[in-house]
C-alpha positions, 0 to 999 in steps of 0.5 A: 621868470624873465620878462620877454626881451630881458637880458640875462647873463649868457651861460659860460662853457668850460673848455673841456665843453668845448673839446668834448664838441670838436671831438664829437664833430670829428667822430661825428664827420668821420674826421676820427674814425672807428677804431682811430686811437685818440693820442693825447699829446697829439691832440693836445697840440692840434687843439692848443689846450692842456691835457687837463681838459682835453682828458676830462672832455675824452671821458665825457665822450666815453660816458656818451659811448662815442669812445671806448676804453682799452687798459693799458693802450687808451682811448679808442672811437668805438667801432659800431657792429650791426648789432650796435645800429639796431641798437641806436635806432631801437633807442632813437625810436624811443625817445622820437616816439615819447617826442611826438606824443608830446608834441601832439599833445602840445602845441603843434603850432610851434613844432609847425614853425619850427620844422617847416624851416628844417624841411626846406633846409632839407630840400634845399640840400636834396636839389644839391644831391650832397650827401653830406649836408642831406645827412646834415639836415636829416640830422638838423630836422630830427633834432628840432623834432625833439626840442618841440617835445619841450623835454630837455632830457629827451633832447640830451638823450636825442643829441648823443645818438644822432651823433651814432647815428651820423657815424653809420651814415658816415662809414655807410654812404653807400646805402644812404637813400635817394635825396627825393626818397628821405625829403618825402618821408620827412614831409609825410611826418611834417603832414601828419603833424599838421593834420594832428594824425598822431598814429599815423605820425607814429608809424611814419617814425617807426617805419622811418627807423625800422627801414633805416637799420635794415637798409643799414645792415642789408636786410630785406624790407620787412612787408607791412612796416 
């Protein structure tokens, strides 16, 4: 292993990594949206690279589920059914849960640092009452959340569906909480890691999770979750 401070080459990207990011940012930010077909030569243009790369980064987005395939007509950004969001959440809870046993096992010192700077960016973005850098920060303090679990397979895993996630928030701005209501449930969870309440952390995350895909499919709340 290094020694602290040393220099080490910086990994190269491929193009194809590069793509497969703005294409995700785009579906991410609704600038493709579900149901959109993705025309090769067109993007091919817009983006100034080969067709080579950018199908290779298409068939990385359709591994992850961002996009679907249709015989004979192409590519297509999937199109997210009710059934879908339960599904993300469902997934979501799962891996943020395993992240949070973990981190109080751990070393809740760093998760501390490293989230108490994502929950003031948080809050920042809540005074701006802008939906889109509140959904933004959500997304930042959920993704720093599972990076502290230390486990690069829960992070990868966390990164395709925060980019699901931000697609039902995307088409679904209408049921977005109030600004105040998600800096509150985010600094509840920031607490109980500071209070090294592991169950009380739990069930912050599942409530989170559980009340989200109801708000998101409009059901009613479900009393005592």
């Amino acid at each position: 292993m290094s020694a602290p401070g040393h220099l080490r080459p910086v990994p190269r990207r491929s193009t194809a990594e590069l793509i497969a990011d703005q294409l995700r940012s785009a579906i991410m930010y609704g600038s493709l949206a579900p149901g959109d077909q993705l025309g090769e030569a067109e993007l091919a243009g817009q983006l100034g690279v080969s067709r080579g790369p950018l199908r290779e980064a298409m068939q990385r987005l359709v591994q992850e589920g961002l996009l679907r395939s249709e015989r004979h007509r192409g590519l297509f950004v999937r199109e997210l059914t009710a059934d879908d969001v339960r599904d993300i959440y469902v997934a979501r809870l799962a891996v943020e849960r395993t992240a949070c046993e973990l981190i109080m096992r751990g070393n809740r010192g760093e998760a501390l640092a490293r989230l108490t700077p994502a929950l003031d960016r948080l809050a920042e973005a809540a005074r701006s009452r802008d939906r889109n850098a509140m959904s933004d920060a959500d997304q930042a303090f959920h993704h720093t959340l599972v990076s502290c679990a230390g486990n690069s397979r829960l992070e990868r895993m966390a990164q395709t569906l925060l980019v699901e996630t931000r697609m039902c928030l995307t088409v679904m701005q209408d049921v977005y909480p109030e600004p105040e209501e998600i800096l509150d449930e985010h600094r509840r969870i920031l607490d109980a890691i500071v209070d090294g309440a592991e169950e009380r952390l739990l069930d912050l995350i599942e409530s989170h999770m559980v009340d989200t895909v109801e708000r998101i499919n409009g059901e009613p709340p479900v009393a005592g979750v």
